[in-house]
C-alpha positions, 0 to 999 in steps of 0.5 A: 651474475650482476657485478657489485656495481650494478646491484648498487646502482639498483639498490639506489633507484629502489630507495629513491623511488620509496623516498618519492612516494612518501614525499608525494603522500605526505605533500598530499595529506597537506593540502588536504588539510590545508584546503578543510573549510570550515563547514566542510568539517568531517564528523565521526561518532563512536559507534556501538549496537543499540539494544535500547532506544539511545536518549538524547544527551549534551554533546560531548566533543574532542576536536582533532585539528579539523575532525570533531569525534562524537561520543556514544552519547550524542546520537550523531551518525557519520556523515561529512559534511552533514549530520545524520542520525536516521532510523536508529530509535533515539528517544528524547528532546532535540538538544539545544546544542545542536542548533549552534552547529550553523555550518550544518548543510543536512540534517537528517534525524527521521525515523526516530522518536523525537519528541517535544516541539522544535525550537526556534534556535532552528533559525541557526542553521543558515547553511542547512540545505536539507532538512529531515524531521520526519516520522518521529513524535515532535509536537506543538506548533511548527516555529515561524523561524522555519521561514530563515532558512533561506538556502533550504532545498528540502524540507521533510516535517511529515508523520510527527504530531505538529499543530496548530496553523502552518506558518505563513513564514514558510512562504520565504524559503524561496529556494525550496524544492520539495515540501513533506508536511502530511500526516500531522495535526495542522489546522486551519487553510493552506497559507497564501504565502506558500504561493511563493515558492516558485521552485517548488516541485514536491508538495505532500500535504496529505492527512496533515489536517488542513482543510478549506480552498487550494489559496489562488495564489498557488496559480505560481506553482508551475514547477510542481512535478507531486502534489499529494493532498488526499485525506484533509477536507479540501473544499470547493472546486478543483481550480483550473489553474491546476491545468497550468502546472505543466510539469505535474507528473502525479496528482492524488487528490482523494478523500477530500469534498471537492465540488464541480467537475473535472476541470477542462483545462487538465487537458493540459497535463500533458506529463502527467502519469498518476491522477487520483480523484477518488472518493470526493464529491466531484460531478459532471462528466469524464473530460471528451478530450481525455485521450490528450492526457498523452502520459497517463497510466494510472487514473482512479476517478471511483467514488464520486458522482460522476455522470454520462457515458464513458469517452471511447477516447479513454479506452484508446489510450496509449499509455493507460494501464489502470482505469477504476471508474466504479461507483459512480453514475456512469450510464450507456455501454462500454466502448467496442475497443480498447488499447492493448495496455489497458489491462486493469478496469473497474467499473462496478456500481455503475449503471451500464447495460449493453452486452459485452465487448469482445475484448474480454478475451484478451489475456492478462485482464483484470475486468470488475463488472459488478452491479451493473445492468449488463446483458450476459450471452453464453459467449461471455464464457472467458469472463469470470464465473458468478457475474450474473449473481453480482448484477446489479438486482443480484438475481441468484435465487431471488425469491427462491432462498435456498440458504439461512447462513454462510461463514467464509475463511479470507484469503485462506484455507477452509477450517472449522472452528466453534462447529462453524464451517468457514469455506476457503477463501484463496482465490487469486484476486488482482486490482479488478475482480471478482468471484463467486463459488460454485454453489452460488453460496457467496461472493467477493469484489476486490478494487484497487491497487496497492501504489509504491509496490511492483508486486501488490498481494491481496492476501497477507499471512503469518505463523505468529501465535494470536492472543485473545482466541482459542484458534490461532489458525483463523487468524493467520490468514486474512484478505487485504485491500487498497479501496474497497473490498466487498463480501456478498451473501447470496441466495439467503432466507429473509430475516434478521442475522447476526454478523461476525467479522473477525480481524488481527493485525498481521503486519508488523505494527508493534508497540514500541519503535517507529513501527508503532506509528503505522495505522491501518485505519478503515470503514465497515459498511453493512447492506450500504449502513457505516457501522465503523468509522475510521475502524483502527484494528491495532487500537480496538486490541489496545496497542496489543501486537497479534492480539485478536478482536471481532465486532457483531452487528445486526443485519436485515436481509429483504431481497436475499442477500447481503452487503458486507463493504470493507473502504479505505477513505484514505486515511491512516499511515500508507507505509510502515513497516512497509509500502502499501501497509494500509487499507482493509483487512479481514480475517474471517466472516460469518452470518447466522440467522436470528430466527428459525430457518425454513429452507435448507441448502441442496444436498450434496458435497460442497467444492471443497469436499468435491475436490477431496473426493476427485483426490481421494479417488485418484489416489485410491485408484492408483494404489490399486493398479500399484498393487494389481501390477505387483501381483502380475509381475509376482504371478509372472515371475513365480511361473517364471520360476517353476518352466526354469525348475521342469527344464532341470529336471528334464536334462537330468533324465536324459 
């Protein structure tokens, strides 16, 4: 037992450790409060679940020795030291009152539903660092007081619908680092000022409408790390001094009217990992020293008029996963050897010749060799069945027409609908494919991959109900692209034919919310003749989500088959709801003839109802040795049964 004396003692040391603590805290919080600078203020807002899109309204604010509480009815979220009101669907004008608070470091307001223009008041903000207005409605021109804000870092205006020329002012933010302006409605040139702003590493131009020459004093840039520019009609050469921004990591200059070639100082680039040239008017030929490109993985050169041979240095780079050179003039064979990185090629529409390679066994390998002039020998059994009836004078049954019509379900499962048969289209296609039925009847040719995503899929479904159709079901399933994604007929009677193409949107692009931005914008070719330019399928159902829509066209077939092309030009949103939301999309084709055929198709059962049968008979076969043992083991059992009995008596005899 602890004497009187001792719980005492206890009991003190007990008591002043408590006092101790308090006092240490309370010391704390005071300093604390003492060391609050004045744009170190912490803002809170009282927080309530958005049902409705929240409308801008006059601030309303307590100040609480150094906190400020916002009210519901401002639209600022809880950040300290900046505010941010990012993704919760405020509608509205930016109110006035926000550009006085200048001790602002970051301001972050994207994905919303912004309108209006932006005021120059934003020359208020002297401390603002980081500065986010993108993805909402803002309009009007961008104010030349944009260029005040000398601390700015970052700056992101892109997917609004800003107008008009870009201030040269902007040219001032020497301390800016990453400029975001694409997708808008920009016009006129680049302005020569942003050749100024040396610490520059991100510069995202892409659909923002500008157009004309890279300015030369952009020759500065050297820091530049992303340049996207694809989508505005940038004109003349690719400049040389490109080669001189030694930091570049990822360059897309796609969908623009470049001239010339490929600039011989990008041998420079040595970090470079990402380049995207296609679809641009670019000549001449593939760089000799291209393997000095020591990082590169990705490089998309298609849809150009490039010429010559294919560098066998190309093949043999370290780094290099993903080579697209299809449509273009390239000509000779394909290099003997190839890196064991490089997996994903295309080289289609092309005029290459030759036989080929050995390397076409390796494992993993996503090879489109379509419409070329190859020599195909009976060891090329490991590439994919049909590459004979896609070479380029599509030989199958030339002549001999043995078909008057073909329907194809994309990317789904065989249906009939309105007595038309459409085949099954589910075959598993990557970034450089090809393929083509067993019957010779039709085939495919996909190209592209989808950047920002590690798992792209070229199929795309939904269980959603579809308006506007009577079979719901054809639509739930479609084919997806990044590039370009080609349908073919084949072995079809000569004549005039009508085509069908059916399209939903199946993406979640709805009506309302920033989801309603995205844009999933591309072009319809018919046997090489544009029949839809800038085809926005969301648009032609009237904004309508899920709602079905088809387009018929006239096509005339003259040497047996026929060409239905689905491009991406790079145009349209490239990431809402999603990353890699963009590019073609078709959910069921089919051709019928104008005329009378006078050729009927082979007698027989298609693949499908192949594979049905093959099933039907296993299994039929399979109940019937079911039932066959039962009857055994029944017959054996009932013997069984009557030795036991005859025992019996037996015993009872003797």
């Amino acid at each position: 037992m602890l004497s009187s004396a001792t719980v005492s003692v206890l009991l003190c040391l007990c008591v002043n450790w408590v006092f101790l603590i308090l006092l240490l805290l309370l010391v704390a919080q005071t300093e604390a409060q003492a060391t609050t600078a004045p744009n170190e203020v912490e803002i809170h807002v009282m927080e309530r679940p958005l049902t409705t899109p929240l409308r801008l309204m006059p601030m309303v604010t307590t100040h609480l020795s150094n906190v400020i509480v916002l009210t519901t009815k401002t639209f600022f979220a809880t950040l300290s030291r900046c505010k941010r009101v990012y993704a919760l669907e405020v509608a509205g004008v930016i109110p006035e009152e926000l550009w006085s608070l200048n001790f602002l470091i970051k301001l972050d307001v994207g994905k919303n539903l912004l309108s209006g223009p932006l005021s120059p008041s934003v020359r208020n903000l002297r401390e603002i660092k980081y500065l986010d207005l993108g993805i909402n409605l803002l309009s009007e021109q961008l104010p030349k007081e944009l260029g005040m804000l000398s601390e700015l870092v970052s700056l992101s205006i892109g997917r609004n619908n800003f107008s008009g020329p870009v201030p040269p002012e902007l040219g001032n933010l020497s301390k800016l680092e990453h400029l975001y302006m694409g997708t808008n409605s920009f016009s006129g040139p680049l302005p020569s000022e942003l050749g100024h702003l040396m610490k520059l590493k991100t510069l995202n131009i892409d659909s923002s409408g500008i157009s004309g020459e890279i300015p030369s004093s952009f020759a500065n840039l050297r820091n530049l790390e992303t340049v996207w520019a694809f989508d505005i009609e940038l004109t003349g050469r690719i400049p040389d001094f490109i080669g001189n921004w030694s930091n570049l990591t990822t360059l897309r200059f796609q969908g623009n009217s470049f001239e010339g070639p490929i600039p011989s100082s990008f041998s420079n680039l040595t970090s470079l990992k990402e380049l995207e040239l296609r679809n641009n008017k670019i000549s001449g030929s593939i760089p000799s020293d291209i393997n000095r490109y020591w990082s590169l993985q990705y490089l998309d050169l298609s849809f150009n008029n490039i010429s010559g041979q294919i560098p066998r240095s190309l093949f043999q780079s370290f780094m290099l996963t993903h080579l697209f050179l299809g449509n273009n003039r390239l000509t000779g064979t394909l290099p003997t050897y190839k890196s064991g990185k490089l997996l994903n090629i295309d080289v289609s529409f092309n005029n290459l010749s030759g036989s080929i390679p050995s390397w076409i066994n390796r494992q993993k390998l996503q090879l489109n060799l379509v419409a070329n002039n190859f020599t195909l020998e009976s060891n090329n059994s490991f590439l994919p069945y049909g590459l004979k009836c896609l070479q380029r004078s599509f030989p199958c049954n030339r002549g001999s027409p043995i078909y008057s019509s073909f329907a194809i379900k994309c990317g789904g499962p065989q249906i009939t609908s309105n007595n038309i048969l459409y085949e099954m289209d589910d075959e598993i296609l990557g970034p450089a494919t090809y393929y083509v039925t067993e019957t010779n009847r039709w085939g495919i040719s996909n190209v592209g991959y989808f950047t920002g995503t590690d798992n792209p899929q070229f199929t795309i479904s939904s269980q959603f109900q579809f308006t506007n159709t009577l079979d719901s079901e054809l639509f739930q399933t479609a084919r997806i692209a990044t590039s370009s994604l080609r349908y073919y007929g084949l072995g079809l009677e000569n004549g005039n034919y009508t085509m069908t193409l059916k399209f939903a949107e199946i993406a979640d692009l709805d009506t309302t919310g920033r989801r309603s931005f995205g844009r999933r914008v591309f072009d319809i070719y018919i046997q090489g003749n544009r029949v839809e330019k800038d085809f926005d399928i969301k648009r032609v159902a009237g904004g309508v989500p899920r709602r079905a829509v088809q387009r018929e066209y006239t096509a005339k077939i003259s040497e047996n088959y026929l060409e239905i092309h689905f491009f991406w030009a790079g145009k349209g949103t490239c990431c809402i709801p999603t990353d890699g939301t963009y590019g073609p999309l078709i959910s069921a084709i089919s051709a019928t003839p104008d005329f009378k055929p006078t050729v009927r198709p082979p007698s027989g059962p298609s693949p499908t109802t192949k594979k049905n049968l093959i099933v039907g008979i296993i299994v039929g076969v399979g109940v019937v040795s079911l039932l066959l043992l039962a009857v055994f083991f029944i017959v054996q059992r009932r013997r069984q049964q009557t030795n036991d009995d005859g025992k019996s008596i037996d015993l009872c005899y003797h």
